[in-house]
C-alpha positions in Angstrom: 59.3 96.0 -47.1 61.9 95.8 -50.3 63.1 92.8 -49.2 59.6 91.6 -49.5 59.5 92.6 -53.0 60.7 90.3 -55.7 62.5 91.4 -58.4 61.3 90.1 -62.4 63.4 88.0 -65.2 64.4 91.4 -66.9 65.6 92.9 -63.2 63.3 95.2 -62.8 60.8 95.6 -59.9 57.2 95.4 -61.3 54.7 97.2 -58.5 50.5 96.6 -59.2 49.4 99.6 -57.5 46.2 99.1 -56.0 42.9 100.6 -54.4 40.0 98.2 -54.4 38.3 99.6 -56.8 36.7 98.7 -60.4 40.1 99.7 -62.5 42.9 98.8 -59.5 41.2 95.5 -59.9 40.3 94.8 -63.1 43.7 95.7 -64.3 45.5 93.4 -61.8 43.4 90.7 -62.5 43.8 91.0 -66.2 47.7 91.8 -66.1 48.1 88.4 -64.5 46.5 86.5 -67.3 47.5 88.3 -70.3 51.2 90.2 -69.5 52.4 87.1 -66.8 55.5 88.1 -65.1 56.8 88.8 -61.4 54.4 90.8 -59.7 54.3 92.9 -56.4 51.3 94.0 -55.6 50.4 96.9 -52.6 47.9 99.1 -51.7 48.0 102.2 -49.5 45.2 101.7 -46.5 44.0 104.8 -44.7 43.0 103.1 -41.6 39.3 103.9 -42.3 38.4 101.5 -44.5 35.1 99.3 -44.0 35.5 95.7 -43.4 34.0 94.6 -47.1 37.3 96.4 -48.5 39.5 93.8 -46.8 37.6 91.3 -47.7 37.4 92.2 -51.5 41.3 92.2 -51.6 41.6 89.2 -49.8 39.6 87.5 -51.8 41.6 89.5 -54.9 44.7 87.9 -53.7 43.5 84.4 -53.6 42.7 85.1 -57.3 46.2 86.2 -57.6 48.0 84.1 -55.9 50.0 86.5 -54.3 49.9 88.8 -51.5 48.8 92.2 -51.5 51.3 94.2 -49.1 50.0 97.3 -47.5 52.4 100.5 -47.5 51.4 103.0 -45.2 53.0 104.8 -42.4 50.2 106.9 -41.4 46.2 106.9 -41.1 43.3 109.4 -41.3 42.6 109.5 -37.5 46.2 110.1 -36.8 46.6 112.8 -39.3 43.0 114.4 -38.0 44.5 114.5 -34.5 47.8 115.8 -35.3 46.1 118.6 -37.3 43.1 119.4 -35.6 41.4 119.6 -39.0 39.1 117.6 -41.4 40.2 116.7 -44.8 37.0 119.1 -46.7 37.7 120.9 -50.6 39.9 123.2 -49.5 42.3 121.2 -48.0 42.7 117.7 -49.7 45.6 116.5 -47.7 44.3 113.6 -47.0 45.5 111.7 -50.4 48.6 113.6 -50.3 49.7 112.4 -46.6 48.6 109.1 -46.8 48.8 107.8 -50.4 50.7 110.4 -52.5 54.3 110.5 -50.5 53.9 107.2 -48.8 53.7 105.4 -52.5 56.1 107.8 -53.7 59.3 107.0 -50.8 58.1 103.6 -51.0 59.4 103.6 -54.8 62.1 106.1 -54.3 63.6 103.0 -51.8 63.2 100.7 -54.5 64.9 102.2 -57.7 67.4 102.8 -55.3 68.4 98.8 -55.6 66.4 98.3 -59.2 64.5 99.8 -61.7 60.7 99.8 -61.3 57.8 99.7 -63.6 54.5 101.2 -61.6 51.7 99.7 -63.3 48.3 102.0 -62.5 44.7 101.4 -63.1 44.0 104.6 -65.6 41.5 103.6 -68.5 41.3 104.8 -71.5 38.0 106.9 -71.6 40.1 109.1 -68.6 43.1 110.5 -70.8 42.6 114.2 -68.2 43.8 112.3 -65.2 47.5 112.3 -64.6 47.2 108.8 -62.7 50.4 109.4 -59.6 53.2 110.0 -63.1 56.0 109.5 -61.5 58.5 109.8 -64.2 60.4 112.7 -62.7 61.9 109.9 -60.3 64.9 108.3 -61.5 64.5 104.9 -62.5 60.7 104.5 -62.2 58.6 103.9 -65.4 54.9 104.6 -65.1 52.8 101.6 -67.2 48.7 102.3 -67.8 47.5 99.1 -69.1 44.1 99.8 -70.2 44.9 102.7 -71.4 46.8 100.7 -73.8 44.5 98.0 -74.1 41.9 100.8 -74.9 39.8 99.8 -72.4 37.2 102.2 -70.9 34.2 101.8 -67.9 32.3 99.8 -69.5 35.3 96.9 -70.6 36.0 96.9 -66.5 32.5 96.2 -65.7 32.4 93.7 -68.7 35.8 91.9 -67.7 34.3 92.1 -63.5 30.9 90.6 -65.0 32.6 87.7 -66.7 35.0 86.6 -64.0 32.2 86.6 -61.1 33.9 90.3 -59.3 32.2 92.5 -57.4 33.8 95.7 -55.9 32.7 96.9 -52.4 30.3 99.9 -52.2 32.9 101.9 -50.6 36.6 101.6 -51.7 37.9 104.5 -49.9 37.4 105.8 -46.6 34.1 105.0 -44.5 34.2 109.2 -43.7 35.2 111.8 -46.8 34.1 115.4 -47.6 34.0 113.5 -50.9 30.9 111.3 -50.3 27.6 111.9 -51.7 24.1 112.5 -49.0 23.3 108.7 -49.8 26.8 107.6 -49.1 26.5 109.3 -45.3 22.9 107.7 -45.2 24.3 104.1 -45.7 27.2 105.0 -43.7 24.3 105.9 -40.6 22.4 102.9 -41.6 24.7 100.5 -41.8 28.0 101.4 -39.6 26.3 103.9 -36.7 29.2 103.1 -34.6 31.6 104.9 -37.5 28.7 107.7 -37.8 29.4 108.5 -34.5 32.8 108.5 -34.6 32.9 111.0 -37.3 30.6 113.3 -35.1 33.3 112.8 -32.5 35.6 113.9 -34.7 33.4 117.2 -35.9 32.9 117.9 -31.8 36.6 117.7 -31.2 38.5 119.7 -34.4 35.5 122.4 -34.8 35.3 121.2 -38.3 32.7 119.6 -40.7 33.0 117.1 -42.8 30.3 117.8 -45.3 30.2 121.4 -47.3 28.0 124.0 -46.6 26.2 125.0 -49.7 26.5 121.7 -51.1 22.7 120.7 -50.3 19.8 121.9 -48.5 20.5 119.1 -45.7 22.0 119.8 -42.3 26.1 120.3 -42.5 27.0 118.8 -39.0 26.5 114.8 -38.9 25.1 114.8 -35.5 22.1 117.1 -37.3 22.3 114.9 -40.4 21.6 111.9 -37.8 18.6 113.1 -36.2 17.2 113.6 -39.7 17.6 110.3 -40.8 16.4 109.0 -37.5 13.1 111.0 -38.0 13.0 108.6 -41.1 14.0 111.1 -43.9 16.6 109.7 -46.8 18.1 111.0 -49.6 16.6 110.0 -53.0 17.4 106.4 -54.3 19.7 106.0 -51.6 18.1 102.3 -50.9 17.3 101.5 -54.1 20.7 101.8 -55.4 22.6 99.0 -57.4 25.7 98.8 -55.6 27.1 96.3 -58.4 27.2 99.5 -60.4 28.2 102.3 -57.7 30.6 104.0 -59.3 31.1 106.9 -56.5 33.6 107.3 -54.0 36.7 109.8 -54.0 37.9 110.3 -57.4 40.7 112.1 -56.1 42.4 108.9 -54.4 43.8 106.9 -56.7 46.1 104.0 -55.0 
């Protein structure tokens, strides 16, 4: 992969982190207009993404002009099997295994040649989150662009409006302990085949993905199924804008 990446004017390594979502976007969109300069631009898959994701950062690229290099090593089902678990609130390895420490060696292996600026999409209305700071590597500086542009939610949407963007529903994975009841309704509605993977995946682990307490609804997805088959769904959950969904796992931030 580094000798993929290209190295800019002032020798330095400039890396776009991004997800697919509003502020990953928005930010590398704007960065190549206003602050033009060598760019390498990568995202960290899970292997559970729905096919509009891959479509948006296609289409993303094109803008760009550039391609938009996946670093992963491994994925959600992989990790699942391996542990016999369910990513749920207790245990949020998940964004740790997959995004966290891949991102992290991935820029380890750079510095090692030249330093790198790390350019994530943190606005400025979100000051609490801590946005992947990896300044306790040598020779990686962390760069928040709209956090020094000042810009907050409603400046992404703005700038997304303007230039004719639209972010998929679901940026993250297509199953997550993470998702709301209307989330896991679309999910049933719209990809039953991945529905029913995820009950696989409860049958074979012994887990849930869903909390108990979180809702009067049924915990385990093949009793959440027969629910929505008998034609109940959560409220607003077909009425919803998806233009200005703004769910999704906050914890994931590549």
């Amino acid at each position: 992969m580094n000798e993929l990446m290209k190295i800019g004017d002032d020798g330095k390594y400039h890396i776009v982190a991004m997800s697919g979502g509003k502020d990953s976007t928005a930010m590398a969109l704007r960065l190549n207009e206003v602050e033009p300069r060598e760019y390498n631009y990568v995202f960290t898959p899970t292997g559970d993404e729905l096919p509009e994701l891959f479509e948006h950062i296609n289409r993303v690229s094109e803008m760009l002009g550039k391609k938009i290099y996946p670093i992963s090593k491994v994925s959600l089902r992989g990790l699942i099997k391996k542990q016999n678990a369910l990513p749920n609130f207790r245990m949020r390895w998940c964004t740790r295994m997959i995004k966290i420490i891949p991102y992290r060696e991935f820029l380890a292996k750079l510095s090692a040649t030249a330093p790198v600026v790390s350019y994530v999409g943190l606005r400025h209305d979100e000051q609490g989150r801590a946005g992947m700071a990896y300044a306790d590597m040598d020779g990686i500086e962390m760069d928040f662009p709209m956090r020094r542009w000042g810009w907050g939610e409603g400046d992404v949407w703005n700038y997304l409006g303007k230039i004719n963007v639209r972010i998929p529903e679901r940026t993250d994975c297509a199953r997550c302990y993470h998702q709301r009841l209307g989330e896991w309704w679309r999910l049933w509605k719209n990809h039953p085949d991945i529905f029913q993977d995820a009950i696989d995946q409860e049958d074979e682990t012994g887990h849930t993905f869903r909390t108990k307490g979180r809702d009067t609804w049924p915990i385990k997805l093949v009793d959440l199924r027969e629910k929505f088959n008998e034609g109940h769904a959560p409220r607003n959950s077909r009425e919803m804008d998806l233009f200005n969904h703004t769910g999704g796992c906050r914890v994931c931030t590549l």
